[in-house]
N, C-alpha and C positions, 0 to 999 in steps of 0.2 A: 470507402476510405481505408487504405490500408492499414493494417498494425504491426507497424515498427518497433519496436519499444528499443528506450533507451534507459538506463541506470538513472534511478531515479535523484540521485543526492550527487550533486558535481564532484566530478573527479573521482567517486569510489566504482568498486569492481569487488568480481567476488572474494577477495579475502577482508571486505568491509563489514559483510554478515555470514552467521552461520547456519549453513547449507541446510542443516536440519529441526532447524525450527520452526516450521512450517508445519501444521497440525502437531503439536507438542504441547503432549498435557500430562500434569495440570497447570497451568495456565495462569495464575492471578485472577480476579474477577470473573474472564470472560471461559475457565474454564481449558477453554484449549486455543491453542495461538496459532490466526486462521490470515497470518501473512507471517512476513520475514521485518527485521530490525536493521536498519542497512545504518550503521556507525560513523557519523563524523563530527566535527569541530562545531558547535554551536555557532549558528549563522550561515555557516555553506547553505549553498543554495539548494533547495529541492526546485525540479525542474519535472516536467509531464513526463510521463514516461510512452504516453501514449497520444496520439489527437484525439480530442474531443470535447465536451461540451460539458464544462461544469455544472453541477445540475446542485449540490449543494458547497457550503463555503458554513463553516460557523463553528459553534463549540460543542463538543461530547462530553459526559461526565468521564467514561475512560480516553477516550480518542485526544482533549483538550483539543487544540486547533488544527480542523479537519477541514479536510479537503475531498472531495465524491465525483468524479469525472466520469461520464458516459462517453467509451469508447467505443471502436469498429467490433463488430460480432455481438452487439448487444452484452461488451463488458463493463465492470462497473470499478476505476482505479481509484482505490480510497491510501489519502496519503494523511498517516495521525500524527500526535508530537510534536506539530512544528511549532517553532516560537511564535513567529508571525504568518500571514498569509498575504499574498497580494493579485487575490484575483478575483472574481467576483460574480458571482450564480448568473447565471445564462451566456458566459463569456465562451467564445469558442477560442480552443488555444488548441496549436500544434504540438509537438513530441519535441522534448525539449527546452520550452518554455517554463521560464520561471515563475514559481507559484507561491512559494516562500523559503522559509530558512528551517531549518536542524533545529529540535528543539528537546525539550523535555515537558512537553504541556499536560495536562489530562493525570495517569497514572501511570507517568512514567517522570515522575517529579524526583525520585531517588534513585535511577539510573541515570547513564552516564548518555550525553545528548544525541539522540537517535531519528532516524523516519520509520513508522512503520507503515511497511507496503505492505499490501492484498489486491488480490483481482478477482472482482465476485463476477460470476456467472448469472445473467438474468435468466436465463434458460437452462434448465440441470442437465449435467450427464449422469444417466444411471448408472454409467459403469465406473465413474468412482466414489458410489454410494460404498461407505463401510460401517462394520461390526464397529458394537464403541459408540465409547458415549459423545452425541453431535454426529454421529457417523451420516444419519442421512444428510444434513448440513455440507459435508463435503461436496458433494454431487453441484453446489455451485460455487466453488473454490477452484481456482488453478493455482497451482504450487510457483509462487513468484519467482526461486530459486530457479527453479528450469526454464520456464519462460525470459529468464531475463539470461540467464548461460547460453540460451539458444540465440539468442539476441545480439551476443557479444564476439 
């Protein structure tokens, strides 16, 4: 299956999030912020960024209405915040497809309506293990910012 990705929140690009918030701590709760914040209107749609195969659909105490997609290369696209969701665990969905809307769910209830994107790694790269706290945690993170600029 290839891996295309596309901009995960319709219609945005990168002046919708900031470039460098991708491993940026400290972090609220989870310490260090291990995707990017992609900015738009409450209710745009979030759409796949990737094909694959939802593998969870439900709620997180920080994530609120979350979304966990097993993509091509054994990666794993987690989409948090959204207000609602419309898709539903073992669903196969293409790149693209709408999964739900912009929200502020979870802990991001006093911020302004956002997705937050991540792309974990089921398999680690050691060579972007780093010093720092969560550092070996990196090693299965891809930096959503570059993955999705390459993409565009």
């Amino acid at each position: 299956m290839p891996d295309r990705l596309v901009v995960p929140v319709q219609g945005a690009d990168v002046r919708d999030w900031h470039r460098n918030s991708f491993w940026f701590e400290p972090w609220s709760e989870s310490g260090v912020h291990k995707g990017i914040d992609i900015f738009g209107d409450r209710g745009t749609a979030v759409v796949t960024a990737s094909p694959g195969v939802v593998v969870y659909r439900g709620q997180l105490r920080l994530g609120g209405n979350v979304v966990y997609i097993l993509g091509p290369k054994w990666r794993m696209h987690y989409y948090a915040h959204m207000d609602s969701v419309s898709v539903r665990t073992g669903e196969s969905v293409y790149a693209g497809k709408t999964i739900g809307t912009v929200g502020t769910s979870g802990n991001a209830a006093d911020s302004a309506p956002h997705l937050h994107y991540s792309i974990q790694s089921l398999l680690p790269n050691f060579s972007r293990y780093a010093d720092g706290s969560q550092g070996w945690k990196r090693m299965f993170y891809l930096n959503p910012h570059e993955e999705l600029r390459a993409a565009l």
